[in-house]
KOLDREN-930904 format. One line per 3 residues: number of its first residue (from 1); their letters; for each residue x, y, z of N, C-alpha, C. Coordinates in nm, 2 decimals, always signed. Layout:
<pts>
NUM) a) X/Y/Z/X/Y/Z/X/Y/Z; ...
</pts>
This chain:
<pts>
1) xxx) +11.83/+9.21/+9.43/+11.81/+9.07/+9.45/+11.70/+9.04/+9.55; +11.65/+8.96/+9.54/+11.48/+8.94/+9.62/+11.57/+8.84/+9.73; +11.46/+8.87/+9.86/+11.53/+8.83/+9.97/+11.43/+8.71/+10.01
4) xxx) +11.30/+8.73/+9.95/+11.19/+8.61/+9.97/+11.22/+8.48/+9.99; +11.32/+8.48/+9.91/+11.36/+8.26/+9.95/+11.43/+8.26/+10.03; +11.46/+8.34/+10.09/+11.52/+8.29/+10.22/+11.49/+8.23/+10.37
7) xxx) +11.56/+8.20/+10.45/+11.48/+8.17/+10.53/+11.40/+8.26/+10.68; +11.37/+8.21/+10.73/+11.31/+8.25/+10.84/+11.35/+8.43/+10.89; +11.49/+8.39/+10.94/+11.59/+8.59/+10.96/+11.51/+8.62/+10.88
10) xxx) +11.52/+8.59/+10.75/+11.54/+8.70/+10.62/+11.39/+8.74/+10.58; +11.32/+8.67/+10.61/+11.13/+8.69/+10.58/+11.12/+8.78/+10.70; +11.15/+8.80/+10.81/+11.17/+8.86/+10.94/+11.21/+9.01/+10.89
13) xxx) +11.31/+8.96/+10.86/+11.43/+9.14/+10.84/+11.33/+9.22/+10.70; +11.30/+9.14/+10.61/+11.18/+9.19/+10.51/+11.06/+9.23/+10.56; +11.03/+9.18/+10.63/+10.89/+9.23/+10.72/+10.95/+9.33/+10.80
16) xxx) +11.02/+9.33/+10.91/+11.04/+9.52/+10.97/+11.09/+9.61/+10.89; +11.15/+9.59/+10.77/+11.21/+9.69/+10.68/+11.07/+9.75/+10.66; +10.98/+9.66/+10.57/+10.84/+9.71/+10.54/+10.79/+9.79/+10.64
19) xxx) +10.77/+9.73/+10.75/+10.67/+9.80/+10.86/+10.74/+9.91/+10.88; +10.88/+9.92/+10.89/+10.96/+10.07/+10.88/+10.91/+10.19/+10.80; +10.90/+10.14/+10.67/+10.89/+10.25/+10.58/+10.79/+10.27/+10.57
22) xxx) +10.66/+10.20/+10.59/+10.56/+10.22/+10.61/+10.48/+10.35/+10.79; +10.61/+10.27/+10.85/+10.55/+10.37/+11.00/+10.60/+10.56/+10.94; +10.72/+10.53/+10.86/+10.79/+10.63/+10.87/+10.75/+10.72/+10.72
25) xxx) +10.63/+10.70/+10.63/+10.60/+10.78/+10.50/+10.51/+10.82/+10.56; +10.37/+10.71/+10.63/+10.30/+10.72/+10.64/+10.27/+10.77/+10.83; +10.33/+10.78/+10.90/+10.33/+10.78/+11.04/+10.22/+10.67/+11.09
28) xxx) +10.25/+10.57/+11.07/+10.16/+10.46/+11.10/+10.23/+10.44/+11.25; +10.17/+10.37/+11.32/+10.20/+10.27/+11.47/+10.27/+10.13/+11.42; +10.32/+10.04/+11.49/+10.40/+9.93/+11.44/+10.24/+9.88/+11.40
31) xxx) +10.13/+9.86/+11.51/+10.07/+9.79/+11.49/+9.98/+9.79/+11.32; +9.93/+9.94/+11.32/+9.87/+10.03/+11.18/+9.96/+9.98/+11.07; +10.07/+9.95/+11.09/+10.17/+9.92/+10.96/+10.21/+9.78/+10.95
34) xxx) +10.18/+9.69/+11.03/+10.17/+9.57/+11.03/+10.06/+9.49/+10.97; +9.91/+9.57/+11.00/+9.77/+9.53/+10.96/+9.77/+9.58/+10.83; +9.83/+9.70/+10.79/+9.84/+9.77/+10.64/+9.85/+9.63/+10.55
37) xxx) +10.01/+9.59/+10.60/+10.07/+9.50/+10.53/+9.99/+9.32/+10.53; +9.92/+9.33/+10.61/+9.85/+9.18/+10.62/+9.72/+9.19/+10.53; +9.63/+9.31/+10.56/+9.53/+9.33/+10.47/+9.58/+9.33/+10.32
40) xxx) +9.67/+9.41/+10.29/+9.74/+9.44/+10.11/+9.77/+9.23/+10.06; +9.85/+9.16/+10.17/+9.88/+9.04/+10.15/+9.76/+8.98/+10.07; +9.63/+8.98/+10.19/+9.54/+8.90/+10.14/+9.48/+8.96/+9.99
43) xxx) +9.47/+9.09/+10.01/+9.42/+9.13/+9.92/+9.47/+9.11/+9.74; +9.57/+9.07/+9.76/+9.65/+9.02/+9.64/+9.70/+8.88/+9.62; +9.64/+8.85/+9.77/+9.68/+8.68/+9.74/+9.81/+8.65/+9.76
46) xxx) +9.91/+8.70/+9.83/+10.08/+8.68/+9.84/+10.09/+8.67/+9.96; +10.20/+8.65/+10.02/+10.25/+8.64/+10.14/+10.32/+8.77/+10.21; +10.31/+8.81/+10.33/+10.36/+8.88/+10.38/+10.50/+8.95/+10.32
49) xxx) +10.53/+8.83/+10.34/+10.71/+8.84/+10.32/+10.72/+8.92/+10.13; +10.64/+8.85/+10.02/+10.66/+8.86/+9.91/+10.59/+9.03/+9.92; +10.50/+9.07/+9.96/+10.40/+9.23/+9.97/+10.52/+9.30/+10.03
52) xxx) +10.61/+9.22/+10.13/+10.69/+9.35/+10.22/+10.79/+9.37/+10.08; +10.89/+9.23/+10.02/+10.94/+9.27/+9.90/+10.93/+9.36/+9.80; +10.79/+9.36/+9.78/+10.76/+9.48/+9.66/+10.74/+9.60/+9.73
55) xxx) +10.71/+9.61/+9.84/+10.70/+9.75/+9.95/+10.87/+9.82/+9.92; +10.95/+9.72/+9.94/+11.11/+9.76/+10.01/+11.12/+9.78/+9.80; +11.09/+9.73/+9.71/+11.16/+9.72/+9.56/+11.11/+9.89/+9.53
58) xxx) +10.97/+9.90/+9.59/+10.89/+10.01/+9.54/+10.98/+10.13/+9.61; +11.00/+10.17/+9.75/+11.04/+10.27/+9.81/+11.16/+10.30/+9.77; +11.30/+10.18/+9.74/+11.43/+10.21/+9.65/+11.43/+10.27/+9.53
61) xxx) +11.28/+10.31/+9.44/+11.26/+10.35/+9.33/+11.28/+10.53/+9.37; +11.24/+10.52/+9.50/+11.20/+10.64/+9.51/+11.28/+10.71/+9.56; +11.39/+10.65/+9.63/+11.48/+10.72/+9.73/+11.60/+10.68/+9.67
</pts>
């Protein structure tokens, strides 16, 4: 279930999940994995919160 509509917490708790799995595949720094994820946003035109979603949908595929 997508956690996107929620509020504030929950776009929060979706954004460090991301920056997590991101510090931790990739050995990124909070900050390296934070700019990852803001660059990919723009790049696709979505919001943080909706990029961290498909980050957290993609890595559950895998693990």
């Amino acid at each position: 279930m997508p956690l996107v509509n929620g509020g504030v917490f929950t776009q929060t708790a979706l954004f460090d999940k991301a920056k997590g799995i991101l510090m931790k595949q990739r050995h990124l720094e909070e900050d390296e994995a934070y700019g990852s994820l803001r660059k990919l946003a723009m790049t696709r035109g979505k919001t943080i919160a909706q990029v961290s979603q498909d980050l957290i949908d993609s890595a559950s595929l895998l693990f």
